[in-house]
N, C-alpha and C positions, 0 to 999 in steps of 0.2 A: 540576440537575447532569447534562451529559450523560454517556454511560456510556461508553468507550475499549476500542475493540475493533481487531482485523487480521481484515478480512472475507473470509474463503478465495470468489473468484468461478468459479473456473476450473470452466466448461461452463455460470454462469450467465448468463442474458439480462439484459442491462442495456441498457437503451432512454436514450438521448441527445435529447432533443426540439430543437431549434434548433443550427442549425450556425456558428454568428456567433461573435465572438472565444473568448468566454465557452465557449460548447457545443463550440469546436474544443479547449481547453484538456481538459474533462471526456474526450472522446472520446483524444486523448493520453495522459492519464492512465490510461486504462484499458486501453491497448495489453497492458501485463505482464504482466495480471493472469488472460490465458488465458479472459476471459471471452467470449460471443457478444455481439457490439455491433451495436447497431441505430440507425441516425442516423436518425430525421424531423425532414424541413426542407423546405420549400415550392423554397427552392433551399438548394442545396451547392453551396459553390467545389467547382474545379476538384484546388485546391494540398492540401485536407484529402484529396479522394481520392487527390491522390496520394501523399501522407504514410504513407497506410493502405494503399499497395499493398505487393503477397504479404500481406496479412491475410483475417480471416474476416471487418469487419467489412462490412455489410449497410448499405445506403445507400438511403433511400426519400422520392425527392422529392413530398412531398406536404403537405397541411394535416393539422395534428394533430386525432387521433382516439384516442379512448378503446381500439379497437380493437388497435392497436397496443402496446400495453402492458399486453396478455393472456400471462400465463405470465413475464411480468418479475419480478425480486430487486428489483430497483434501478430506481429511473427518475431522469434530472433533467429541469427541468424551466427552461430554460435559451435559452428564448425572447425578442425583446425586446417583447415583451406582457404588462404585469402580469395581466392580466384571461385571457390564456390559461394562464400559470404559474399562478396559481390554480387554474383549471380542473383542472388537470394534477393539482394536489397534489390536490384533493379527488376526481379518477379515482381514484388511488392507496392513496388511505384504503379507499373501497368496493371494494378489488382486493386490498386488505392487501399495498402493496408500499412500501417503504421509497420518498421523495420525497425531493428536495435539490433545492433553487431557490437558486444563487446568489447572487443579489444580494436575497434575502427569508431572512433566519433566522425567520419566523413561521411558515412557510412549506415548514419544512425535519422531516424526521424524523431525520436523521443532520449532521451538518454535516464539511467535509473541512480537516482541518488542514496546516498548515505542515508538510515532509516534509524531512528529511536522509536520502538513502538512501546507503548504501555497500554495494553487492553486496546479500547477505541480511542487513543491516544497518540497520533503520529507526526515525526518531527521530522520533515526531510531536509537532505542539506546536498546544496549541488554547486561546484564548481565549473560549470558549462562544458564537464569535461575536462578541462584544463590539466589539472590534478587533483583525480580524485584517492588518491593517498590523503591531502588535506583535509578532504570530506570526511573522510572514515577517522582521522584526526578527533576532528569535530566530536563527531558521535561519540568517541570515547568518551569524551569530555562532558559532553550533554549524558551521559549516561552513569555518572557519577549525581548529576543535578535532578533528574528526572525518577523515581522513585516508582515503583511497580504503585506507591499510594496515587501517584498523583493519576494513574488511568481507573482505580478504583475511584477516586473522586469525579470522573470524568463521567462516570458509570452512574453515582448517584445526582451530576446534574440533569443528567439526560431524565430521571425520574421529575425533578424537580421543574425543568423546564417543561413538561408536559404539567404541572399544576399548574404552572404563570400562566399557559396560553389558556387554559380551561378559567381561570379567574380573573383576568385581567385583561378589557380588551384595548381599551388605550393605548394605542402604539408608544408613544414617551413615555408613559409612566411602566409598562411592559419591559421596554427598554432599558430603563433606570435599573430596575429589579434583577433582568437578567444579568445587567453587570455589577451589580452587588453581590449574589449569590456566584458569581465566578472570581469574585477579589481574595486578597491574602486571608484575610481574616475567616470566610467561609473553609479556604483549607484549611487554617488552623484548628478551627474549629473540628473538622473533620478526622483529622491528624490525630490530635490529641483524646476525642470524646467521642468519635467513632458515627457511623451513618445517623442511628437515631437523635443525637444530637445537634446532627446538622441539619435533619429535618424540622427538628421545634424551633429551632431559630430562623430558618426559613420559612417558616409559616407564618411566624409573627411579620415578617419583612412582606410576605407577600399580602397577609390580610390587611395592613394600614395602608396597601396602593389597589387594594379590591375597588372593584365599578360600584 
């Protein structure tokens, strides 16, 4: 069973090995994430650098080399050479760096899930690899239920839960409040009558459990 984590990257080196459909997808993926991205590819289109431009990432056309994946978090391994992706994961091992090969879950120390993102809003869904065709299933499905509102709402609890901790220091009654203010009714609320709405009603809920 693999273990579900949100991996904070931001200032780490994550190294991308192969620029082909596969490694342009990973290299995408990791735009947000505020991490240093490092592309090796013997070649790079033209269309990936230009996706990446105003960014920090690092583009190195060249043959992969253990070399480059010195002081990396992360590596994938994203080649279309099984026998190099190999290679790669077992650099990775002797380097203690977390490896992900795409199209090899034997192969993988992390594996990347199906994503529904809405703002700061992220739903991941993972089939241990198995088939993740089902995954991506999923996500259709969840993205029909999930609503660009519900990460805007996620955006004004984030305000409101810095009022609770600033007025409320009572661990249970804190408690209490934070999961009120994240029940159906505050999104209704939200939904229909919009932020400043949902902040008067949240006031009133946070000031009858004030210290």
């Amino acid at each position: 069973m693999k273990y579900p984590i949100f991996l904070n990257l931001k200032s780490q080196r994550a190294v991308v090995i192969g620029a082909g459909s596969v490694g342009t997808r990973k290299v995408l993926s990791l735009l947000d994430t505020q991490a240093r991205i490092v592309v090796v590819a013997e070649h790079i289109d033209e269309t990936l650098k230009t996706r990446c431009k105003n960014t920090d990432v690092e583009f190195v056309e060249a043959k992969y080399s253990k070399e480059y994946l010195v002081g990396a978090t992360i590596a994938f391994a994203a080649t279309n050479d099984r026998k190099t992706n190999e290679q790669i994961y077992k650099d990775c091992q002797q380097l203690e760096i977390l490896c992900n090969s795409p199209d090899n879950p034997a192969i993988c120390d992390f594996l990347l899930p199906a994503v529904v993102k809405r703002g700061n809003l992220q739903i991941a869904i993972g089939t241990e690899g198995n088939y993740p065709a089902y995954a991506g299933h999923l996500r259709q499905k969840l993205e029909e239920i999930i609503t660009p509102q519900h990460g805007e709402f996620v955006a004004e609890l984030e305000k409101l839960r810095s009022r609770v901790f600033e007025q409320i220091s009572d661990d249970n009654k804190r408690k209490t409040v934070l999961g009120t203010l994240a029940g159906d009714e505050a999104f209704e609320i939200f939904k229909k009558n919009g932020p400043k709405a949902l902040g008067d009603w949240a006031e009133k809920i946070i000031s009858k459990s004030k210290d």
